[in-house]
N, C-alpha and C positions, 0 to 999 in steps of 0.2 A: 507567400512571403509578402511583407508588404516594407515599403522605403519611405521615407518621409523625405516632403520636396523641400525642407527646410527654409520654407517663408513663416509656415504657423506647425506650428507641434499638431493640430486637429486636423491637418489635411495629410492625408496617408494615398500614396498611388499601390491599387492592387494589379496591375499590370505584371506580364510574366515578360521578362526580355529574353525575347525567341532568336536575337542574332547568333548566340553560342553554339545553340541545339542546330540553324541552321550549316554551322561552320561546320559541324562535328557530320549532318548529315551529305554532305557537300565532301566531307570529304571520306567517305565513307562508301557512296556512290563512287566518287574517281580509281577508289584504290579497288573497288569490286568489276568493274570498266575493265580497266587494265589485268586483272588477274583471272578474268573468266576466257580470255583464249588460252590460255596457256592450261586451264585443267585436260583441257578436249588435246591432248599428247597425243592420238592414236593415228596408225600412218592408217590408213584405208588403199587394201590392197585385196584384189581379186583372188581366190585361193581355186588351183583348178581341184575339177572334180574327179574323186578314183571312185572305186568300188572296195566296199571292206572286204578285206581277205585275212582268212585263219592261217597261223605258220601250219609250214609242214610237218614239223613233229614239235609238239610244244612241253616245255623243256619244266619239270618238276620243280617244286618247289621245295627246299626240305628247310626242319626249322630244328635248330640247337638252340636248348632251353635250359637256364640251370634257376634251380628254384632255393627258396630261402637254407633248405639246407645244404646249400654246394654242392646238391648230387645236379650230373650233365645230362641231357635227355637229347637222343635226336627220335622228332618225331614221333615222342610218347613215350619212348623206347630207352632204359635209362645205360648208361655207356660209361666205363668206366673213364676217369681223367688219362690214365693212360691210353688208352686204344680211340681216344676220338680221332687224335689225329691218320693213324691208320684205316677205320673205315672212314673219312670223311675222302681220303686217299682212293679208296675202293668205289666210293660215290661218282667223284669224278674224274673217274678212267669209264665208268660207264657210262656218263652225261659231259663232256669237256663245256659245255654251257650252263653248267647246275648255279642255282640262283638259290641262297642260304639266306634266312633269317635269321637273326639271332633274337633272344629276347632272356631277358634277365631277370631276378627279382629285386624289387627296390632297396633291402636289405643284403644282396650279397656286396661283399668287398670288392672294388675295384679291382684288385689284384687278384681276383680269380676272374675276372669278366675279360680282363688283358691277357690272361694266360689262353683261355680259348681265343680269342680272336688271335694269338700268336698260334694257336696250332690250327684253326681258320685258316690262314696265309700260308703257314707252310704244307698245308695240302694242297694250295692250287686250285681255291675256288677262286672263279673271277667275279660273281658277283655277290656283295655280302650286303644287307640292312638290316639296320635295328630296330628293332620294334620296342615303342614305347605307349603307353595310356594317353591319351588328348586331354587337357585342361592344365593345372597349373603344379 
């Protein structure tokens, strides 16, 4: 860029005015000053040491599956709408810690996804998750 010092139109100043760039860098510095303790959040605590241990009896995992066409699968095994909630009943009188997946097809209706997880609950499993695909 160039400015003209307005004495003669053929004198031109090619000089770059660096006080802005310094205001901008100036403050740019201050605000990175102040905001770099506060990334470092971590409390620093000593954690003691155990030794890893396997449970005593380690407790099944079973998976209820229903695929594009509304049919209910436990564990590969396909089950009719009716009777899941009985053997899922049978499941956990034999496991009272039984740990259920569920997993659905992208295509089934909500209202059949809601209806197992209602027969889910009223069997008495305490622990349930869903299993979905990673990304978007």
């Amino acid at each position: 860029m160039a400015f003209s010092t307005g004495r003669d139109s053929s004198d031109v100043v090619s000089e770059i005015n660096i006080t802005p760039l310094v205001d901008v860098m100036l403050v740019l510095l201050v605000t990175f000053i102040l905001t770099a303790p506060l990334l470092n959040n971590a409390v620093r605590i000593n954690l003691p040491k155990t030794s890893t241990t396997t449970p005593d009896h380690p407790s099944k995992s079973v998976t209820v599956s229903i695929d594009g066409s509304n049919k209910i699968f436990i564990d590969k095994r396909e089950v009719e709408p009716a009777a899941l909630e009985p053997e899922l009943k049978e499941l956990v009188t034999k496991d009272p810690e039984l740990a259920l997946s569920l997993q659905a097809d992208q295509g089934v209706p909500y209202r059949a996804v809601a209806k197992v997880i209602a027969n889910i609950q009223r069997s008495g499993v305490a622990k349930l998750s869903v299993l979905t695909e990673p990304g978007g």
